[in-house]
Each structure stands twice: as C-alpha cells, then as structure tokens.
Steps between C-alpha positions, in 0.01 A plus 500: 500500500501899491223685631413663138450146320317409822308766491450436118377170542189588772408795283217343365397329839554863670261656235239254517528556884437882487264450237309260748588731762333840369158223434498396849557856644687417780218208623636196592177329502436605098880407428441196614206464341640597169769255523293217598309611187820513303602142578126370387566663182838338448423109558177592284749612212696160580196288507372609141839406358438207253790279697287541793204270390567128435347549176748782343220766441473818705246485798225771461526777739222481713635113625816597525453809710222287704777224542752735577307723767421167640838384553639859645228512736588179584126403431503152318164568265593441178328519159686234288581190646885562650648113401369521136446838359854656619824333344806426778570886411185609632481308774856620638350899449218385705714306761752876512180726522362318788842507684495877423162552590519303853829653593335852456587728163573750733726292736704411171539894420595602770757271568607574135473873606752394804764306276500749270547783764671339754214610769136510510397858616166602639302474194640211436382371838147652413492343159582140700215554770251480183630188431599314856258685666712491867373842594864616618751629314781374742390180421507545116845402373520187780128363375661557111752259565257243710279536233711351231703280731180347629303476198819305314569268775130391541444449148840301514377250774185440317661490221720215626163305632365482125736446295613201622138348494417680153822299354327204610203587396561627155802224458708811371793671684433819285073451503581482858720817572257683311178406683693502845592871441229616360269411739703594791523806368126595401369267856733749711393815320125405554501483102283177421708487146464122427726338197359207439172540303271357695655670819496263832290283392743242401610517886166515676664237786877540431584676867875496387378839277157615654684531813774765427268700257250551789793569756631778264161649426412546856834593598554750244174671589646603855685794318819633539470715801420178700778298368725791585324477881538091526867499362617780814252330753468137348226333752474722796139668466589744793783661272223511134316844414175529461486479126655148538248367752200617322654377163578134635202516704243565232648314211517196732075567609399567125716175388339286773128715430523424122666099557121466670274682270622363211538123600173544652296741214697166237491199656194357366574714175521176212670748286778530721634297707196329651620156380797566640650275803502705835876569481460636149195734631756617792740586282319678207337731784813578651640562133217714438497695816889599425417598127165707538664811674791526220690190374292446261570181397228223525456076481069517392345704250394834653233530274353200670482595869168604619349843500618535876813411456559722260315739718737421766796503276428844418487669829837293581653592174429890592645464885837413309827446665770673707561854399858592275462101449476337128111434604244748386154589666401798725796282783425325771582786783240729309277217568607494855500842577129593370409158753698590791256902443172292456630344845598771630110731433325206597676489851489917506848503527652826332840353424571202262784270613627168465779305697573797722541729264286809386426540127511828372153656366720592174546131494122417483416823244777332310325104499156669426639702174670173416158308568287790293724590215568073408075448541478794270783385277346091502148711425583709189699146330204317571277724349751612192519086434087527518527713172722322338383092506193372610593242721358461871582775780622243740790375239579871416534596835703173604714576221556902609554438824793215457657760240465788733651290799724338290449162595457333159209254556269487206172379355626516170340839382894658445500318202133520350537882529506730185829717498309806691437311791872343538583866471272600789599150704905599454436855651283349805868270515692795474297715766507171761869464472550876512258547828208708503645744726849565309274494178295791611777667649707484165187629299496809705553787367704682780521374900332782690613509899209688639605715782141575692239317684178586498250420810355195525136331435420169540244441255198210548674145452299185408 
C-alpha cells in the first residue's frame, strides 16, 4: 500500500491522538487515564444499544455505564442481573470489556502504538509502566508480550477444564462453550462476571468447575511482574526478586488468614452453610477466602454472613491482590511493606528489610500514600452513598470498599441504588482500577521536581 493512502487511512486515528495528546500534556499518567476513561465511555455506548438487552429496548445510562465500568475494571458488581437482563449481544460486550480491562487498556495501546509504528519508543514505554506497572523500562516491551501470551494461555487451560464439564452440565455443546469461556475468562481476570442467573449456585459441590475458577482467581491475582519472574526462574526461590516473594508470600498468609476467619466467624451461621456437612464447610471457606480479596465470585448469599464477616471481608477486600495483576485493592506488597516498618520501629531498627534485602524509604512513602489516598477515597464514597439512600453504614461501606478494590462481592445495595449513587459507585470502580497513586498523579496539574532541601525537624510523634 503507498505511504499517502496509508497515511490517509490513520488520519483520523493520528488526530484523535494529538488531540488526546495536547489534553494529557505530555503526562503519561493523565493519558492513561484519559484512555481508560475513553474505553468506559465506549462499552457504555455499546451497552445502551437496544440489541444489547434481551428485551430489545435500550438500557438506561446510568446501568449501562455502572455495568460497563464494572466489567473494564474487571470488578464483577453489576446492577441488572448479567444472565437475564443482557441478550447473547450484551453478554459477548461484557465478556470483550473484561478481556480488555484485565489485559490492561494501556497494555492493548501500546502494543497497538508498536504495530502501528514498528517500535515502542520511550513514551511508549512510559505509557506501558501505567499499565504493567514493572517499574523498568528495559523490561517494558518483554512484560508486553508475557502479558498477553500469559493471560491467553491461562484463560485457555481453564478454559479447557470447564467446558468440558459445562457441556455436561448444561447437556449443550454450544451452552457449554459459552459458559466454559466465559468463565475462564472473567475467573482469570479476577472479574466475578457469572452467566447463569443465579451465579454458582447451581454448582455449590460440583469441584469439576469450583476448582479451576478458584485456581484462576488466585493465580491471576499474582500479577504480571511475578509471572514474568516464575516463567525465567520457574521454582528456584534463590533466583525470585523481592516483589515475587512478598507477592506469593502474602497472598498465600491472607488466603490461609481469611480460609480461618471466615469458616470460623460462619460455621455455626444457619444462614450459610451451618447445615452444611464438614466437607461442604471446608470448601465454602476456602472458596470464600480466594474470592474476598478480588474474585469476586461467591457460593452463599453475602448479604447473609455475619456482621464480622463482613467486617473481615472488608479489611481483606481493601489488602487486594498482587500489584499490575487483574486484582484490585491497595496490593498485597503495600500491605507487606507498611508491616515489615511497624516491625521494623518496634525493634528500633532504622532500616526496613525483608529476605535480605533493604526496602527503599521511597518504597514505604509510596505504600503509605497508597494506604492514605484509598482510606480517603473508600471515606468520601461512603459518605457520598450516605446522602444519597438511607440504608445502613455497614452495607454502604461493604459495598464502597468491594467497588474501590474491585473485588465484586456484594450485599445487594448496587442494585437498590438510585442512578446518583451508581454514578458515584462506578467512579470509586474507576479510581480502584486506575490506583490511587496514578489517579492523583494524572489529576495534577504540572509535576514539580523540587531542587532544595530544607533542614530537618522531627516533630512530636504519637
């Protein structure tokens, strides 16, 4: 093709880019922001299209943005029930905004960006570290290609788990395919998208499907970084970084932490599962422990655990998963790190380390912003839903926090609120999938590098 009716063709693309461009101002933190944004707005424009809804009428906008943030954050709350209100359509723009949203809007541009170009340069790089997070640019274009590689060939061995069992279930080759995929896709991306409409219920014992959807939740919340670290190094610990130990290492204490508390706080809970036999209790806790911190997916009504589980759920639900992973939360290492410094002052130690290794005091300014800004963030939604409905605190906040930290979990309040507060729930989705840090960052108005000190004062502490 010749370079002018090449050139023709991305005309439009090239404009929108500059006009993009001259919005962001050169940030890569508010360009990614802004495209993230842009993305919402496009499966919202799909979702209110009449062939959308199984019904043939157009889905009003604040549902269909709600359902739509939802699925791009990879969240899993949902306002309409998924199976009944959304037509095959609807469900299949669901199913492609999830896959978007867990592979990273940013990840997909700039590898767009790359086979467009033929390279990604350095602001290309920078636009990817918003996404994949890896904190090197040398790393960049490899972790772009593990990223999709990965992601695909997961969902694909999950994928080929349920679908056998769905056919047999559903007694439907196509039924099956659908189910299998679908759920392989939205367990992996720590989604908790469910297609049949009365989600897992229907397979509260079937360990053919539980199985592989808690597999994929809990592996997908490692984050890509990790997988990038285990693929070079497979099982030699010596040869891992220290994101990957304290990644693995926390996500497998706050699995085993919330297994206990929530078999323990629900075992004698008759609305759940305490006329269950033991096996059944064992493996709704285990179930449960996997789901609180992202998947989102869940065998007993949520509604009906007891005030400390919910309690506990919360605080679980804010820890999160593995950081540039499809889970949401303030991430597991920021968990770690603000420990390993408690640790650290209570021993009067002045450096804070873990597994022979030093962590930077950047690090730990970083994990308290991260810690400050989501409390703040989980603060103002909980007191903007206050406002707005007049149901209890604890279900508002419950409700905030699994939107901020994108886990999906619910008490049902998503879809009693009016359409201000689904407005105010999709932007707490929006800010937890963004980060609190890169969504600060990309509402600045300009980065200012300081270039003096001046002395230091150690004010009175405690």
């Amino acid at each position: 093709m010749p370079t002018g009716d090449r050139r023709n063709i991305f005309y439009p693309l090239a404009a929108t880019r500059n006009f993009i461009d001259r919005i962001a101002n050169g940030s890569p933190g508010r360009l990614a922001l802004i495209v993230f944004a842009l993305v919402c707005l496009l499966f919202t424009f799909l979702l209110t299209l009449p062939v959308s809804a199984a019904d043939g009428q157009a889905t009003a906008l604040h549902d269909a943005m709600f359902v739509a943030v939802s699925a791009v954050t990879v969240t899993g709350l949902v306002t309409v029930n998924t199976a009944e209100h959304w037509s095959f359509f609807g469900e299949v723009i669901i199913l492609l905004a999830i896959q978007v949203g867990g592979l990273g809007i940013i990840t997909l541009a700039a590898l767009l960006a790359k086979a467009v170009t033929r390279q990604l340069g350095v602001r290309g790089k920078l636009l990817a570290l918003q996404g994949i997070d890896t904190g090197r640019l040398g790393e960049v274009g490899t972790l772009l290609r593990i990223v999709i590689l990965t992601s695909l060939t997961l969902e694909l061995i999950l994928a080929l788990f349920l679908v056998p069992r769905f056919i047999i279930v559903e007694d439907s080759l196509t039924e099956g395919l659908w189910h299998g995929i679908f759920y392989a896709i939205s367990s992996f991306n720590n989604a908790g998208f469910v297609s049949h409409a009365d989600g897992l219920a229907g397979f509260t014992t079937d360990l053919w499907i539980l199985v592989p959807i808690m597999v994929g939740v809990f592996v997908g919340s490692f984050g890509f970084p990790v997988f990038l670290i285990l693929m070079n190094a497979k099982l030699d610990f010596r040869k891992w970084n220290l994101h990957t130990r304290l990644t693995l290492t926390v996500s497998l204490a706050l699995f085993a932490l919330g297994a206990l508390i929530w078999g323990a706080l629900e075992w004698s809970n008759n609305a759940t599962i305490a006329d269950m036999p033991l096996g059944e209790k064992v493996l709704n806790a285990i179930f449960a422990s996997v789901m609180m911190r992202s998947g989102g997916f869940n065998l007993v009504d949520t509604n009906s655990s007891t005030n400390m589980t919910l309690l506990a759920t919360d605080a679980l639900m804010f820890a999160g998963g593995g950081s540039a992973s499809t889970a949401g939360g303030i991430k597991v290492t920021t968990v770690a790190i603000l420990f390993l410094a408690i640790i650290a002052e209570a021993r009067g130690v002045k450096n804070v380390s873990a597994f022979g290794r030093t962590i930077p005091e950047g690090a730990l300014r970083v994990a308290i912003s991260v810690t400050f800004l989501g409390a703040t963030i989980v603060l103002l939604g909980t007191g903007m839903l206050m406002a707005v409905t007049d149901e209890p605190m604890d279900r508002i906040l419950f409700e905030v926090i699994s939107g901020f930290a994108t886990c999906g979990l619910s008490v049902g309040l998503s879809e009693e609120l009016p359409p201000t507060g689904k407005y105010v729930l999709s932007a707490l989705m929006f800010a937890g999938r963004i980060g609190p840090i890169s969504f600060a960052s990309a509402l600045a108005l300009r980065n200012r590098n300081q270039l003096f000190r001046y002395p230091d004062e150690r004010p009175i502490i405690g």
